[in-house]
C-alpha positions as CSV (number, residue, x, y, z in Angstrom):
1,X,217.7,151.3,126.9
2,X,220.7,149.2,128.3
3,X,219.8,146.7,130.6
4,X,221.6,146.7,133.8
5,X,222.9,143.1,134.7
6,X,222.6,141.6,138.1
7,X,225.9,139.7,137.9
8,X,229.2,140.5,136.0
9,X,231.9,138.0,135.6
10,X,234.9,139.6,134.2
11,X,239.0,139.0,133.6
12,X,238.2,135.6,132.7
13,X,239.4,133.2,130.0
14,X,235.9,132.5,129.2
15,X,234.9,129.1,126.6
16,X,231.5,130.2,125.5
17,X,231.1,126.5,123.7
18,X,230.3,128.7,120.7
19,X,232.1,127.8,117.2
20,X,231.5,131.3,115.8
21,X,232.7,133.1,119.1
22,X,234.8,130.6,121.0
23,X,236.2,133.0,123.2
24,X,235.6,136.0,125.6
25,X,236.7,137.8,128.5
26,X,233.4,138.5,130.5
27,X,229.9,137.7,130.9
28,X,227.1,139.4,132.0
29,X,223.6,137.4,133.7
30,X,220.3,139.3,134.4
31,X,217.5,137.7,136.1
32,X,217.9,133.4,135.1
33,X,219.8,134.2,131.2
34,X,222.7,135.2,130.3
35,X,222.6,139.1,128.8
36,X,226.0,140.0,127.1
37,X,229.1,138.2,126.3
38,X,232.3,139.6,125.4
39,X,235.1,142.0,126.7
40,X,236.5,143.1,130.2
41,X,235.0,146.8,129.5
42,X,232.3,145.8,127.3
43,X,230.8,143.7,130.0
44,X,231.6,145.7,133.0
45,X,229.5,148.9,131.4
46,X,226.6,146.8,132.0
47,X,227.1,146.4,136.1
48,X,224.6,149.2,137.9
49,X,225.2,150.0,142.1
50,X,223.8,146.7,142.5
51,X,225.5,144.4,139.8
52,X,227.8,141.6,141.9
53,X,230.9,141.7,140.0
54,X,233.3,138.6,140.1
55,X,236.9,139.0,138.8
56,X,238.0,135.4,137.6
57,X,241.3,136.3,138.1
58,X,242.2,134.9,134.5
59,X,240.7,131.7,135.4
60,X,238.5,129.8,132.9
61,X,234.5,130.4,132.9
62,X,232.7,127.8,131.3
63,X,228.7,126.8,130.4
64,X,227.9,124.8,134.0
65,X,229.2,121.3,133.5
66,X,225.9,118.6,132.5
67,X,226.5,115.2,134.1
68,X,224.6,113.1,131.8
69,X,224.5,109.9,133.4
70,X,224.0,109.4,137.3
71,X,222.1,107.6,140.2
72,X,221.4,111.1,142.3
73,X,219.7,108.8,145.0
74,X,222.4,106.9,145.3
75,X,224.8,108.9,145.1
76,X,223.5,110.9,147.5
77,X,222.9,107.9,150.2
78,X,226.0,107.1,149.3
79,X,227.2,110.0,151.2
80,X,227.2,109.0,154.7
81,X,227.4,105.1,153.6
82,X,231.0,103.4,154.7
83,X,233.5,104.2,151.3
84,X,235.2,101.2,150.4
85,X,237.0,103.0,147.3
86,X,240.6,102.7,148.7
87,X,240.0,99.4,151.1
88,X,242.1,96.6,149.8
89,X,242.6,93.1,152.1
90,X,240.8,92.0,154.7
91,X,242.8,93.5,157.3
92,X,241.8,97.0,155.9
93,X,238.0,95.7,155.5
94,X,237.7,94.7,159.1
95,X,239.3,98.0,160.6
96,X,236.7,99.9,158.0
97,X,233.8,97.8,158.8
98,X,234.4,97.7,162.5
99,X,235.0,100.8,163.0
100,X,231.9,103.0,161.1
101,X,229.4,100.1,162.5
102,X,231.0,101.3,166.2
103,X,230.3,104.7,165.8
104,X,226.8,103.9,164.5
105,X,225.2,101.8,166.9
106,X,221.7,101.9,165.4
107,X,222.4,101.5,161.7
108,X,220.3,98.6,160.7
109,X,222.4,97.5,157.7
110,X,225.6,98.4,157.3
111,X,226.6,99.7,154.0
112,X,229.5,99.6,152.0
113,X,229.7,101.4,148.6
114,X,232.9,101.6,146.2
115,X,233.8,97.5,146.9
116,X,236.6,96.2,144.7
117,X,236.4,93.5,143.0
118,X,239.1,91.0,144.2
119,X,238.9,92.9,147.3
120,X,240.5,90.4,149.7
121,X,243.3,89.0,148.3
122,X,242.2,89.2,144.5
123,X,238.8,87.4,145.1
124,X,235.8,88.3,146.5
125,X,234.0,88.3,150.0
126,X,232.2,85.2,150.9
127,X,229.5,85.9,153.8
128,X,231.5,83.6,155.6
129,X,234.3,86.8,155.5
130,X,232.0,89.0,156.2
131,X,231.1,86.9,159.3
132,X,234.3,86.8,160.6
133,X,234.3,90.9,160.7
134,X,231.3,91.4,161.5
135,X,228.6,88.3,162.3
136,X,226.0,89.8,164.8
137,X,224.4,92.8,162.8
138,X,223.6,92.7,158.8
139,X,226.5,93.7,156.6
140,X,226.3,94.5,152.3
141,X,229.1,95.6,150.3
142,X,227.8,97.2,147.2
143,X,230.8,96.9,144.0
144,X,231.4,100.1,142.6
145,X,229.4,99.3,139.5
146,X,225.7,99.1,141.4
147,X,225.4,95.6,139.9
148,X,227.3,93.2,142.3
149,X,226.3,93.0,146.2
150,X,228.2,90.9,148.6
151,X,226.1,90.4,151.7
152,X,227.2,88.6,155.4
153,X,224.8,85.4,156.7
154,X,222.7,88.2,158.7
155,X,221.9,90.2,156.2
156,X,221.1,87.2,153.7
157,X,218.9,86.0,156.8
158,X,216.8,88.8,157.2
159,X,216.1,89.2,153.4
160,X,215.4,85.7,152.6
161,X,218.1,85.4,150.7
162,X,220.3,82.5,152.3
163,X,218.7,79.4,150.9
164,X,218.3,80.8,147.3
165,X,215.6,82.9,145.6
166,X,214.1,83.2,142.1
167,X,215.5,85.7,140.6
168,X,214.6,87.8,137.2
169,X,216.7,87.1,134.5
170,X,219.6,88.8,134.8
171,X,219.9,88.0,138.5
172,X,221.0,85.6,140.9
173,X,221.8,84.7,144.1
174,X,225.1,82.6,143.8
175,X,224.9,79.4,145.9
176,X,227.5,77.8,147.4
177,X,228.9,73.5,147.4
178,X,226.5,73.5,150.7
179,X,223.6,74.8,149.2
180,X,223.4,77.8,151.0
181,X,224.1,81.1,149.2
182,X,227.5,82.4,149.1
183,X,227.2,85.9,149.8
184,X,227.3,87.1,146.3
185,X,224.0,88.6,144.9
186,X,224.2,89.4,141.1
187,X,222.3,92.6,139.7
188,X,219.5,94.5,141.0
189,X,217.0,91.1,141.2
190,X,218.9,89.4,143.6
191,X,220.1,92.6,145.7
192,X,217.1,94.5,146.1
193,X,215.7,93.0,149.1
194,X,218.9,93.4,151.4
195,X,219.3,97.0,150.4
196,X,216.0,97.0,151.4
197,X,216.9,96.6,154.9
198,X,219.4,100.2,155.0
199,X,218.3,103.2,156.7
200,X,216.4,104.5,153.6
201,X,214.5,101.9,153.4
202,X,215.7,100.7,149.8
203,X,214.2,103.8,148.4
204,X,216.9,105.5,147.1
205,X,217.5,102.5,145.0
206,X,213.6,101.6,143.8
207,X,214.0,103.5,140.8
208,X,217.0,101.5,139.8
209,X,215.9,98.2,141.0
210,X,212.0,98.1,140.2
211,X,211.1,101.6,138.8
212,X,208.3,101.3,141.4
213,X,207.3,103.6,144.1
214,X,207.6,102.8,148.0
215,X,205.5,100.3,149.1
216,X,203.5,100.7,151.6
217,X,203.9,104.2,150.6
218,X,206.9,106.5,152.8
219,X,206.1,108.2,155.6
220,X,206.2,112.1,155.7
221,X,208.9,111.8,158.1
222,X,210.5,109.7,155.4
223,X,209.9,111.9,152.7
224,X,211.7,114.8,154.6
225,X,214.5,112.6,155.5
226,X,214.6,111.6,151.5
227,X,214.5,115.1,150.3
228,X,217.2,116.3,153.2
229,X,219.1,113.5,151.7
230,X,219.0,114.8,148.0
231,X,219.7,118.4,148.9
232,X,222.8,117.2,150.5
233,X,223.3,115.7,146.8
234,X,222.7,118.1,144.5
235,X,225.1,120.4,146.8
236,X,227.7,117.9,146.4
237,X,227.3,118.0,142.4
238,X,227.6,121.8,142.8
239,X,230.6,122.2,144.2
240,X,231.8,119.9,141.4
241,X,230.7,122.7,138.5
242,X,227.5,120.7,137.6
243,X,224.3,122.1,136.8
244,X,222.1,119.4,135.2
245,X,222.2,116.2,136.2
246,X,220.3,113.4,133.8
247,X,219.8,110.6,136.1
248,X,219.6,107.0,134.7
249,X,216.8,105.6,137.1
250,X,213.6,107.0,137.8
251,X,209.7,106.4,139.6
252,X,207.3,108.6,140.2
253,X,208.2,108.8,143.9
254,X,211.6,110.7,143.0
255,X,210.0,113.2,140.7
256,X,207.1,114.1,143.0
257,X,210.4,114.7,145.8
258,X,212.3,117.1,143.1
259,X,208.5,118.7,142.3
260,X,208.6,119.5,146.2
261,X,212.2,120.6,146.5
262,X,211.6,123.0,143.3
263,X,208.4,124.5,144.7
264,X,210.7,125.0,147.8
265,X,213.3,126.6,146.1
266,X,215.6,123.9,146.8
267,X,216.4,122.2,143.5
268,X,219.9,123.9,142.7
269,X,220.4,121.6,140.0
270,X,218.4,121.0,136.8
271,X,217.7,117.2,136.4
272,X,216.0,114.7,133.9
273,X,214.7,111.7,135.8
274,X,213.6,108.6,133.4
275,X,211.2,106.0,133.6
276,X,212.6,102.5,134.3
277,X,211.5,99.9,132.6
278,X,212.4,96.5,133.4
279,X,212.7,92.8,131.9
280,X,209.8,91.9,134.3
281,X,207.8,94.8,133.0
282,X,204.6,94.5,130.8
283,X,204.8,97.0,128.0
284,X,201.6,98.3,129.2
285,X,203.6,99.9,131.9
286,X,205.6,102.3,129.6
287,X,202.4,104.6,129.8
288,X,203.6,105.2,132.9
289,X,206.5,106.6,130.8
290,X,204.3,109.1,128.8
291,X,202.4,110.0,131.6
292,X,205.6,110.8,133.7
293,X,206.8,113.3,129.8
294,X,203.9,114.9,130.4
295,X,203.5,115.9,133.8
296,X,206.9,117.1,134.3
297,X,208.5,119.6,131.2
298,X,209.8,121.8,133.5
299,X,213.3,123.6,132.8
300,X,214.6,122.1,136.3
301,X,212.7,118.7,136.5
302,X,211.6,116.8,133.5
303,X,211.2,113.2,132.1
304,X,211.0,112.1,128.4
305,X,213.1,109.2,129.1
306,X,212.9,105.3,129.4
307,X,215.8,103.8,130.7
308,X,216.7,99.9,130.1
309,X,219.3,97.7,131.2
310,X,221.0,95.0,128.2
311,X,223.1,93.1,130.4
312,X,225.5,93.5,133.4
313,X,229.3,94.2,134.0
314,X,232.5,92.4,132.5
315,X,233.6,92.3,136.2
316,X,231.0,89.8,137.4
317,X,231.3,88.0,133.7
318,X,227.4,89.1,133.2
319,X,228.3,91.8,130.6
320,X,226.9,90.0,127.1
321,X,229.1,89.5,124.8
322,X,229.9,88.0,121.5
323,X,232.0,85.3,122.5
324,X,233.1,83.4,125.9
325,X,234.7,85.2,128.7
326,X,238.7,84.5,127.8
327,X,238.5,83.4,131.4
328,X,235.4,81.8,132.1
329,X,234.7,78.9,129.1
330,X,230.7,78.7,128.5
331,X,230.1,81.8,129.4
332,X,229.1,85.1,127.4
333,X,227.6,87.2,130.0
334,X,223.4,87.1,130.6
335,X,221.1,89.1,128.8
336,X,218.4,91.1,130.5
337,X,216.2,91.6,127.7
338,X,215.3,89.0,124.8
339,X,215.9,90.6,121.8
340,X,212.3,90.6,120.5
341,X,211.2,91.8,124.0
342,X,213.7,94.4,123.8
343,X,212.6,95.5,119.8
344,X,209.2,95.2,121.1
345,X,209.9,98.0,124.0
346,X,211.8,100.1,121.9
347,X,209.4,100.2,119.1
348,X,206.5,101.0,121.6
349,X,208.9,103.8,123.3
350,X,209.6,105.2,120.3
351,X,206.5,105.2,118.9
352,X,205.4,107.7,122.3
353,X,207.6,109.9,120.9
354,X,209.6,109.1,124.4
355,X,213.9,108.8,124.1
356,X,215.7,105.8,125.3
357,X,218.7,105.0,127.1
358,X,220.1,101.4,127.5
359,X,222.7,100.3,129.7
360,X,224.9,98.3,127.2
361,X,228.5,97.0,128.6
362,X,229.1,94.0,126.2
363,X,229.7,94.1,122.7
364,X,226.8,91.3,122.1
365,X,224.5,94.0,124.3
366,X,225.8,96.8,121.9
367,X,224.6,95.0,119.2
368,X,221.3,94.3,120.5
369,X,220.6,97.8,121.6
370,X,221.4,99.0,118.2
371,X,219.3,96.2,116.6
372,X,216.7,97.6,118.6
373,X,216.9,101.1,117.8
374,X,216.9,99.8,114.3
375,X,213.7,98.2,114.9
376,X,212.1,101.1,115.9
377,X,213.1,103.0,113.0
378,X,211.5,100.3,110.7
379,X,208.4,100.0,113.0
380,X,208.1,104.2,113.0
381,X,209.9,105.6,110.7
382,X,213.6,108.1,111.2
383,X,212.7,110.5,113.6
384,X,215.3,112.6,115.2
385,X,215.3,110.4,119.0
386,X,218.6,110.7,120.2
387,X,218.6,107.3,121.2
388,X,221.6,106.7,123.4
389,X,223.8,103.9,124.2
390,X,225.2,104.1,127.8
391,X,229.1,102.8,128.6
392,X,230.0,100.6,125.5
393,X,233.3,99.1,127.2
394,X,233.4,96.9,124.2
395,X,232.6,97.3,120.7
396,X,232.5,95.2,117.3
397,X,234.3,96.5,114.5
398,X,231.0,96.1,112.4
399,X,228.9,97.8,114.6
400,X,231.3,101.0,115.0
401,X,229.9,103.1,111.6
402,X,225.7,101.8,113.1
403,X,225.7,104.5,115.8
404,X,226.0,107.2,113.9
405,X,224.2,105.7,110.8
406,X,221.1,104.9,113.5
407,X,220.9,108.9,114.6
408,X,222.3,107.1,118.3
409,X,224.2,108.8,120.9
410,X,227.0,107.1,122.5
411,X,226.9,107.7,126.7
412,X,230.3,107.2,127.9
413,X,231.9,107.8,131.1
414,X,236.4,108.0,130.6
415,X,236.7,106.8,134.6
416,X,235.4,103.8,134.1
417,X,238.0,103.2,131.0
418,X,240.7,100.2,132.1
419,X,243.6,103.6,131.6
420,X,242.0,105.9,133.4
421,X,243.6,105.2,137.0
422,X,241.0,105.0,139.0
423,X,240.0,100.8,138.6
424,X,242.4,98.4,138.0
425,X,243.0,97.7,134.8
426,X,241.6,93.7,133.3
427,X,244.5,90.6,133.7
428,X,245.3,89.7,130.5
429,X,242.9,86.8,129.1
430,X,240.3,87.6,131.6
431,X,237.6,89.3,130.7
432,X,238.8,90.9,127.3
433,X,240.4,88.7,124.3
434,X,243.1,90.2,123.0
435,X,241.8,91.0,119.9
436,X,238.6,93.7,121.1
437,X,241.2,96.0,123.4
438,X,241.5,98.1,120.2
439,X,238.0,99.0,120.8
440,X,237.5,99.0,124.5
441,X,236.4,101.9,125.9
442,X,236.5,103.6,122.4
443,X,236.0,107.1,122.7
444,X,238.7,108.6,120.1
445,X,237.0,105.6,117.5
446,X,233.4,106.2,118.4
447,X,234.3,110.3,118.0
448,X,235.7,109.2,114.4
449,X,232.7,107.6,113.2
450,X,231.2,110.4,113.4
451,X,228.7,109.4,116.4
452,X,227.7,112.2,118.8
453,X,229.4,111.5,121.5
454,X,228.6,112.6,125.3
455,X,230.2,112.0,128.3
456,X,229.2,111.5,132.7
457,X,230.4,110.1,135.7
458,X,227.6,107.2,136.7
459,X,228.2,108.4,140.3
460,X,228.2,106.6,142.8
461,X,230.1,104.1,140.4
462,X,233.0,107.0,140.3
463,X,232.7,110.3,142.1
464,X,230.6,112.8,140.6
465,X,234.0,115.0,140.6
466,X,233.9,116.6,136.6
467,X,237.8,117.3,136.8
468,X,239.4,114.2,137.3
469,X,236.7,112.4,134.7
470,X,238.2,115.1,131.8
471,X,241.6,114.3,133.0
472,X,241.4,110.4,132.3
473,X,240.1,111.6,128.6
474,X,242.8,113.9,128.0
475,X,245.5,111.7,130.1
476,X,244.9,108.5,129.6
477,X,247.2,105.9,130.9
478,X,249.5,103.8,128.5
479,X,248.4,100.2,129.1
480,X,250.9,99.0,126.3
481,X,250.7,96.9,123.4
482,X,246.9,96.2,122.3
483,X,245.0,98.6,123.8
484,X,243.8,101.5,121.3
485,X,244.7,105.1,121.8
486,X,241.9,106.7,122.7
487,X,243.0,110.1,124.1
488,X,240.5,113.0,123.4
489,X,241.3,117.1,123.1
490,X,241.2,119.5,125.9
491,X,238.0,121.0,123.8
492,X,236.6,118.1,122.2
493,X,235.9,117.0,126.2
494,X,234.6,119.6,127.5
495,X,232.4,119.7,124.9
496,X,231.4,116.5,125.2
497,X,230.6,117.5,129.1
498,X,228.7,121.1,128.1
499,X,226.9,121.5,124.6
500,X,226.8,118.3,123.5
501,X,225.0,117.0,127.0
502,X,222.8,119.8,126.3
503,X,222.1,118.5,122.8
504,X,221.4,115.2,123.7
505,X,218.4,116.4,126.2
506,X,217.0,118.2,123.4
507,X,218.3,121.7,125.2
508,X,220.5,123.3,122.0
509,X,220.1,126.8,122.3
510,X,219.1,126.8,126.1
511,X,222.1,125.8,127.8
512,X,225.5,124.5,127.2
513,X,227.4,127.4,126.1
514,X,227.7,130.5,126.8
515,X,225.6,132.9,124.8
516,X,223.4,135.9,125.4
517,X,220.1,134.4,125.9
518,X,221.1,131.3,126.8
519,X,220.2,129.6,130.8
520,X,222.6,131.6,132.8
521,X,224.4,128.3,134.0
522,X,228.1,129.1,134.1
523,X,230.8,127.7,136.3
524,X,234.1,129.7,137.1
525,X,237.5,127.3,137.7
526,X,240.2,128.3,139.7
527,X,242.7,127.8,137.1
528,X,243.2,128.3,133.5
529,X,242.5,125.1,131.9
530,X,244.0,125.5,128.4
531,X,247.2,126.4,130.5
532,X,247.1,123.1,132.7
533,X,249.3,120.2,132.3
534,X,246.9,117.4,131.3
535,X,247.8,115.0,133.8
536,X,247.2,118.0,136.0
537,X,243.8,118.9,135.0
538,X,242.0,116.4,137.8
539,X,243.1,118.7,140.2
540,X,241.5,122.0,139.3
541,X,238.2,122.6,141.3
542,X,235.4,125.1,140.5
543,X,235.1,128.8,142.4
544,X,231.9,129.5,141.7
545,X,228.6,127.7,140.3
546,X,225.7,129.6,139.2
547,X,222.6,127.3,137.9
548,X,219.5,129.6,136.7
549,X,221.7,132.9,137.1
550,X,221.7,132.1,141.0
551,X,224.9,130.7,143.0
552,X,224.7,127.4,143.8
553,X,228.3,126.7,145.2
554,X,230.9,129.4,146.0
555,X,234.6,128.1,147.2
C-alpha cells in the first residue's frame, strides 16, 4: 500500500546530488527520511488530508547544506559579542568600543570578534590604543582568524598577562622595548586566560584552547546560559540552509550540552564534535578520544574525530612555512607540533580507528601533516580514514599529487581565499613569495589532482552564511598576474558543500543528496541557482530548512 507522506515539496528545480538522477521536480518526506523523489504529479499523489505541501515556486531544493568546519561555541558567543568585521581606524574602533561597552554596563570583558589586521592605520592595536579608548574596564579584540588577540593593560592585568608568561609552543605573549607586553597575544596559549575573563567564562572557547572541561566545573545556571547560547546558534546556522555542522574543537563538556539539548528536542542541527588534542597533551589522553567515539554515535551528535593544530596564520607570520616570510627575514612561521610528536599522535589516532583533522595553513605545515598521515599508514597499514587537511592557503608543487595518493581530504573554506572579497588581499612580498600564488588557496588544483575535496565557513572566522562562501568559489576575484585561477563550477561546489561533506563524515547514503531513503535534510532557496548570475549567487537566502524531516528555519 502507498505510503502517505507528511510533507510534499513540489514545483521545484530540485539537485538531488545524485549522478544517475540529477534532477527532479518534487520531493516527498515521511516521518525523518525522504520517501519519493521525482515529478510535480508523481509526488503530489503521495500528500493525504494531512500532507504539508510546499510549492517552491521554481526555486532550487537542495540536500540541507553540511558546514564541515566550524567553532559552534564561538560562533555562537560571538553573537552578542561587539563585530568588528567592517571597523577600520581608530576613530571607527573608539565609536564601536565606546559605544556597546555604554550600553552594557556590566560586561566584564569586552569583546571584540572579526578584528582586522592592520586595523588602525595598517598596523595593529597596542594596549596602549586600546587604553586611550577605553582604559578603566578590560578590553580583547579577537582577529578574525581565532588565533591573534589584542588585549588593553586591564585586561592583560587581570589575566596575568602584562609582565610576560610562558607560553606553549606556538604561543606568545609579545613584549614590548619596556618589557611589558604589548597587547598582542599569539594563538590560543597566550589568549586563553583573558578570554577567560568574558561573560562565558572562557567556556565557549575550552575546547579550542585546552580540549578540557570547565574547571571548577560550570554551574547549572551556567550550563543553561551555555545551552541557551548554542540554540541561539544552531538557529542562526539554520536559517543559513545548514543542517550538519562538524565542529573543529571539542571536550566532553560540549557533547554532554548537545546530549541535553537532543534529549530536549532542541538540537536542530546534526553535529560532529572532536576531541582536541594539543602540543601539551600526553598521548595517553587520546583515550579520551575513543572513549568520546564511543559514547556518542548518534545521527545528531557524534565524535570520531581528533582535531590538531600544525601551526598558526600567515597574518601573524606563525603560519609554517618552507621558506622565510618575503617580509619578515628569519622567520618561517612556528610549528605546534614536532614532527615526531606529531607522527607519534597520528599513528596512535589512527591506530583507534579514530579520523583526524589538522589545522594546516603553511606549506611547511602541509607537508608535515601529510608526512604524518604517511606515518600512520606505514605504522597501521591503508585503511580507508579520511584523514583531512583543514585550509591549505599554501601548497608545494611536490606535495599537490600526496593528498590524494595518502586517501586525505582537503578541508577548504573559498572566503578565506585572498580573491574572495571579504579580507584584504596580501601586499605584494609580504607574506606570500611570488612564486607559491599559483597555488594559494588552490582549490581548482587540489580538485585536479584528484583529492576529494570539501568545503566550510570556519565561522566565527567568516559568517556561517553558505551563499556568499559558494559565491567566492564560483566568482572569484581577478587579483592579476600570479595568482592561479582557481574558479570552481556552480555543481562541483555545491557538491563540495552537500555529498561530499557527507562522505567525508562517513554518512554516504544517509545524507547529502536527495534520495528516497535518505535523512530527510533538504533546504529550499528562494531563487533558482543554475539561473543566477554568479557574482549574484551570495545574495540568495534559503526559504525553508528541514533537518530530520522537521522545519528547522522557515523565512
Amino acid at each position: 500500500m502507498e505510503q502517505t507522506a507528511d510533507m510534499v515539496i513540489l514545483n521545484g528545480r530540485v539537485l538531488t546530488m545524485e549522478d544517475t538522477h540529477p534532477r527532479a521536480e518534487a520531493l516527498a518526506l515521511r516521518g525523518r527520511r525522504i520517501l519519493a523523489v521525482g515529478g510535480t504529479d508523481e509526488i503530489r499523489a503521495l500528500a493525504g488530508p494531512g500532507t504539508r505541501i510546499v510549492d517552491a515556486g521554481g526555486n532550487t531544493v537542495l540536500p540541507g547544506f553540511i558546514d564541515s568546519h566550524v567553532h559552534l561555541f564561538q560562533g555562537s558567543a560571538g553573537l552578542d559579542f561587539l563585530s568588528l568585521d567592517t571597523v577600520r581606524g581608530a576613530e571607527a574602533l573608539a565609536e564601536a568600543i565606546r559605544g556597546y561597552a555604554a550600553a552594557r554596563p556590566d560586561e566584564p570583558l569586552i569583546v571584540g570578534t572579526g578584528a582586522n589586521y592592520g586595523l588602525i592605520g595598517g598596523r595593529n592595536p597596542t594596549r596602549h590604543d586600546l587604553d586611550a579608548i577605553l582604559a578603566e574596564r578590560p578590553v580583547a579584540l579577537l582577529a578574525p582568524d581565532i588565533h591573534t588577540v589584542w588585549a588593553n593593560t586591564r585586561a592583560l592585568e587581570m589575566a596575568g598577562l602584562l609582565d610576560g608568561a610562558v607560553c606553549p609552543e606556538g604561543s606568545s605573549v609579545v613584549m614590548g622595548a619596556d618589557g611589558r607586553a604589548t597587547g598582542e597575544l599569539l594563538e590560543t596559549g597566550a589568549f586563553g586566560p583573558v578570554l577567560k575573563l568574558s561573560r562565558t567564562g572562557g567556556r565557549d572557547m575550552l575546547g579550542y584552547v585546552t580540549g578540557a572541561d570547565p574547571e571548577p566545573p560550570a554551574t547549572a545556571a551556567e550550563r543553561a546560559a551555555d545551552k541557551a547560547l548554542i540554540a541561539r546558534g544552531l538557529a542562526h546556522a539554520a536559517a543559513r540552509g545548514i543542517t550538519t555542522l562538524h565542529n573543529m574543537d571539542g571536550n566532553f563538556y560540549q557533547l554532554e550540552l548537545l546530549d541535553e539539548m537532543e534529549a530536549a528536542g532542541d538540537l536542530i542541527c546534526r553535529i560532529q564534535i572532536p576531541f582536541h588534542l594539543k602540543n601539551f597533551d600526553p598521548l595517553e589522553r587520546l583515550a579520551e578520544a575513543a572513549e568520546m567515539h564511543a559514547r556518542y554515535r548518534g545521527e545528531r551528535l557524534w565524535s570520531g574525530r581528533v582535531k590538531m593544530f600544525m601551526d598558526g596564520v600567515m597574518e601573524s607570520r606563525t603560519a609554517l612555512m618552507l621558506r622565510d616570510y618575503p617580509d619578515s627575514p628569519g622567520n618561517a612561521g612556528e610549528a605546534v607540533f614536532q614532527p615526531e610528536h606529531f607522527n607519534a599522535a597520528c599513528i596512535r589516532a589512527d591506530a583507534l580507528g579514530l579520523q583526524i583533522s589538522v589545522h594546516a595553513i603553511g606549506d611547511l605545515a602541509v607537508r608535515r601533516t601529510l608526512d604524518g598521515y604517511a606515518a600512520a599508514r606505514r605504522a597501521n597499514g591503508p585503511r580507508d580514514s579520511r584523514h583531512r587537511i583543514e585550509h591549505i592557503e599554501s601548497i608545494h608543487p611536490d606535495d599537490l599529487p600526496r593528498i590524494h595518493g595518502l586517501g586525505a581530504v582537503a578541508s577548504m573554506q573559498p572566503r578565506h581565499a585572498a580573491f574572495a572579497g571579504f579580507f584584504d588581499p596580501p601586499a605584494p612580498d609580504t607574506v606570500l613569495h611570488a612564486d607559491q600564488l599559483p597555488l594559494a588557496f588552490a582549490w581548482a588544483d587540489i580538485r585536479r589532482s584528484g583529492a576529494p575535496l570539501v568545503f566550510s565557513t570556519d565561522w566565527p572566522v567568516v559568517p556561517v552564511d553558505v551563499m556568499p562562501n559558494i559565491q567566492a568559489a564560483v566568482a572569484p576575484r581577478d587579483l592579476g598576474p600570479g595568482w592561479g585561477d582557481q574558479r570552481q563550477g556552480l555543481m562541483e561546489t555545491l557538491a563540495s558543500y552537500t555529498r561530499g561533506n557527507a562522505w567525508v563524515e562517513f554518512s554516504e547514503g544517509e545524507k547529502g543528496q536527495l534520495v528516497a531513503g535518505q535523512f530527510g535534510d533538504v533546504v529550499v532557496l528562494d531563487a533558482d541557482l543554475e539561473a543566477t548570475p554568479p557574482e549574484a549567487i551570495g545574495a540568495v537566502a534559503p526559504m525553508m530548512t528541514i533537518c530530520g524531516g522537521c522545519v528547522t528555519y522557515e523565512a
